[in-house]
Structure formats: C-alpha cells, structure tokens
Backbone bond lengths (Angstrom), bond angles and torsions (degrees), N, CA, C in turn:
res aa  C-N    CA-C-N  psi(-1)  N-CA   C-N-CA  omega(-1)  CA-C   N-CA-C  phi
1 X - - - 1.445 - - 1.528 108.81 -
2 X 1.075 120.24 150.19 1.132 134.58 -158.71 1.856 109.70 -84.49
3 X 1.226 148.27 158.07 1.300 130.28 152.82 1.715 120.47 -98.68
4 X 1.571 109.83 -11.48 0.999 78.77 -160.14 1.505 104.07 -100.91
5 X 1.794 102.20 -173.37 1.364 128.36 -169.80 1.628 129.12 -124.20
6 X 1.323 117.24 141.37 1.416 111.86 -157.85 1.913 107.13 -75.79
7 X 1.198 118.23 124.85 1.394 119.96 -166.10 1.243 113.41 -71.97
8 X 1.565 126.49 -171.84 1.347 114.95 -167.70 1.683 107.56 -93.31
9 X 1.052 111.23 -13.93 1.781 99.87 175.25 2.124 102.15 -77.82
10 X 1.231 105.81 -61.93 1.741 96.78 161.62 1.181 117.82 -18.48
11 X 1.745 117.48 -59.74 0.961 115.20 -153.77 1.714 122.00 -72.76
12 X 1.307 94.05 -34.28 1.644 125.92 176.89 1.366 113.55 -48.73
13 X 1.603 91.72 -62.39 1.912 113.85 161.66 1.716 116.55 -31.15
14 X 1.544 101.97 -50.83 1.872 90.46 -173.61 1.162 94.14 -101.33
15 X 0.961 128.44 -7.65 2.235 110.38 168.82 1.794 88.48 -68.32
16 X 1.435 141.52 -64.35 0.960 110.06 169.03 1.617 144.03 -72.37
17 X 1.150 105.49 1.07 1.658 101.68 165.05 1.922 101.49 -78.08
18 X 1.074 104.29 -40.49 1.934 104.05 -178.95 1.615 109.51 -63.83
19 X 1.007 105.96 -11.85 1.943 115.16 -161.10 1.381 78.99 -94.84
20 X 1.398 152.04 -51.66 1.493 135.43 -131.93 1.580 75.16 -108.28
21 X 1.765 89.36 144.51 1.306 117.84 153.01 1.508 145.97 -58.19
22 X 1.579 93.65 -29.50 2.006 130.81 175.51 1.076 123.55 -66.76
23 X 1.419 110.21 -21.13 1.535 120.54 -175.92 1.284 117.30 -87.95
24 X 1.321 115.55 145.60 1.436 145.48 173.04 1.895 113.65 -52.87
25 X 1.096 91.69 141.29 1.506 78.64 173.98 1.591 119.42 -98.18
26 X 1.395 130.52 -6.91 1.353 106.74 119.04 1.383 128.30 -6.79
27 X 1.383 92.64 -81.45 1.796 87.27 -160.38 1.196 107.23 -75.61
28 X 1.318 153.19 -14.01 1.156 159.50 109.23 1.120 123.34 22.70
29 X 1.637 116.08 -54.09 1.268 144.99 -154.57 1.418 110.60 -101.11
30 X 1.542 109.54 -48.63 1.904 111.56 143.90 0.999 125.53 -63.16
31 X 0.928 127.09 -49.07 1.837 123.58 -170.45 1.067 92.73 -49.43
32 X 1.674 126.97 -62.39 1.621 138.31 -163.93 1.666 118.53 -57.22
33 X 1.047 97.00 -29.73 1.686 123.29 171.46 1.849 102.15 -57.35
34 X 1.397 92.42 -76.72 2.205 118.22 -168.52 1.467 67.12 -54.57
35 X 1.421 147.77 -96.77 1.558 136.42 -117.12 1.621 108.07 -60.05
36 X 1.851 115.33 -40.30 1.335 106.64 177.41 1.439 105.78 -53.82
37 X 1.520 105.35 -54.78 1.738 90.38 -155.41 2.041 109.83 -85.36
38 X 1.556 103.20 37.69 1.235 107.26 149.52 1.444 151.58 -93.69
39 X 1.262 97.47 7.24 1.516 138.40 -168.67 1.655 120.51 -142.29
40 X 1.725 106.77 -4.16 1.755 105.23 171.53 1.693 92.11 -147.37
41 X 1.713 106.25 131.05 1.114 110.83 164.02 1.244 100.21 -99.81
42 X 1.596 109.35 144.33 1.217 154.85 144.57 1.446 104.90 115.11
43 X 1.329 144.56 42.64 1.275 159.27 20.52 1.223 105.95 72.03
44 X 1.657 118.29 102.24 1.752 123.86 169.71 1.709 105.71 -111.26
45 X 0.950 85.40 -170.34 1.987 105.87 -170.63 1.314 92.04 -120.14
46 X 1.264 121.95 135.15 1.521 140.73 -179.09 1.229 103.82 -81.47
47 X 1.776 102.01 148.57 1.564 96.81 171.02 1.787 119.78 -36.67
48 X 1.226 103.69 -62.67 1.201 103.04 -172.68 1.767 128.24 -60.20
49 X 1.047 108.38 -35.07 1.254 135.29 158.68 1.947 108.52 -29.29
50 X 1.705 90.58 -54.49 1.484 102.87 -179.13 1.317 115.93 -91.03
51 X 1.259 115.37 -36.40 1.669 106.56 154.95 1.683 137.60 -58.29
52 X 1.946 112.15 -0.93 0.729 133.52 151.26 1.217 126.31 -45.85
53 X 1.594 88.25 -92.87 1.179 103.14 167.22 1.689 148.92 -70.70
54 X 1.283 103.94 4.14 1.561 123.03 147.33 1.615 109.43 -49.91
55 X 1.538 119.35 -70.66 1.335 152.93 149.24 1.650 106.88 -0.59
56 X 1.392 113.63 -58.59 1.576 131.96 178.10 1.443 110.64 -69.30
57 X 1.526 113.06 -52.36 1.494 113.05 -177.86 1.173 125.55 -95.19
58 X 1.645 109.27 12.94 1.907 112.97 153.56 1.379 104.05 -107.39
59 X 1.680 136.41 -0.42 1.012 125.31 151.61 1.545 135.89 -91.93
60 X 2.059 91.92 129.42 1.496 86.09 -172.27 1.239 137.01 -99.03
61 X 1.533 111.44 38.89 0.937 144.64 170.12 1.765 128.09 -82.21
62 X 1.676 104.25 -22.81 1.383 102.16 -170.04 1.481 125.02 -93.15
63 X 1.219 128.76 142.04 1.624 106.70 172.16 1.497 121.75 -49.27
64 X 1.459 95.83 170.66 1.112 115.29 165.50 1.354 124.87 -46.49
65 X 1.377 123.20 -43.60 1.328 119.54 -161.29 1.585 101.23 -91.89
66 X 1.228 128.65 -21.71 1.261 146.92 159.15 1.438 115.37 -46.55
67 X 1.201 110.18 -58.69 1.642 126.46 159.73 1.565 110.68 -48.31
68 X 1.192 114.77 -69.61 1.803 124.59 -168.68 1.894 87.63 -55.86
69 X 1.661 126.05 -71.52 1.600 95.04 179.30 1.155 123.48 -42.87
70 X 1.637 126.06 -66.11 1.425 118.44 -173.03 1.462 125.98 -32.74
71 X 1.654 101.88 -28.15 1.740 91.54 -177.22 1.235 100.92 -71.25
72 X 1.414 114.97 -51.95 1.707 124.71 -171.07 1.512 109.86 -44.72
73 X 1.343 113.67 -49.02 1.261 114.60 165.67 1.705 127.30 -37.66
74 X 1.570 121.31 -58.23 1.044 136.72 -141.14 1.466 89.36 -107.34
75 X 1.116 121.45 -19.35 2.092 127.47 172.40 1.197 106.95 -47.21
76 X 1.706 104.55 -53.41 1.432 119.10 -174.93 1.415 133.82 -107.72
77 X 1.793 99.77 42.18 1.258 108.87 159.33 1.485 119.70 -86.56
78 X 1.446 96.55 176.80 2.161 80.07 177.50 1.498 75.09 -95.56
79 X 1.847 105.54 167.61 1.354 133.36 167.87 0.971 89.27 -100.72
80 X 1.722 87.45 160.74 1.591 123.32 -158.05 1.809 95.25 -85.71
81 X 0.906 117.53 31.29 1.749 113.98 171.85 1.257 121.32 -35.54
C-alpha cells in the first residue's frame, strides 16, 4: 500500500474541477479520487478511478486543474507489479 497523499495545490485543483459544471466525468472521477485521499493516508485510487484518470491525462482537451488531480490521482494507484 502506498503512503502517500494528495497535497494541497492537487487538492485545491479537484475541489475546483468538482465545483465546475464543464467538466467531464472523467475528470470528475479523479479529482474525486485525489480529494478523498487528501485527508486519509494510506488511501489508493481504484482501478477505475485510474483508468479515469489515465483517460484525462491523454486528453488534450482538459484543463489544467483537471490534469494537476489526475496526476495526484494516478501517483497513488498501486502498480501493476
């Protein structure tokens, strides 16, 4: 299991990707992901969660702040080891 935790600019990032109306639910689905595990360590991202947000950061369509969760999101998946 992983330790880490989504920081406060990440975190900031998906309170506003969840706040806007414009957004994808993809990104939705990361942001919502990075915000739980910004407040609980040891806290992963679900498969799907990470197939989300994979989804977000090969599209070049999404904002920025959409981008900054998805990574946070997808940091703290487990790898496929």
């Amino acid at each position: 299991m992983t330790s880490k935790m989504t920081g406060p600019k990440a975190a900031a990032a998906a309170a506003k990707v969840l706040n806007s109306s414009s957004t994808g639910k993809a990104s939705k689905t990361a942001a919502g992901s990075a915000l739980t595990q910004s407040r609980t360590r040891g806290e992963t991202t679900s498969p799907s969660a990470a197939r989300a947000a994979s989804q977000v950061l090969r599209d070049g369509r999404t904002s920025p702040a959409s981008k900054t969760a998805a990574g946070s999101a997808l940091s703290q998946a487990r790898s496929k080891k």
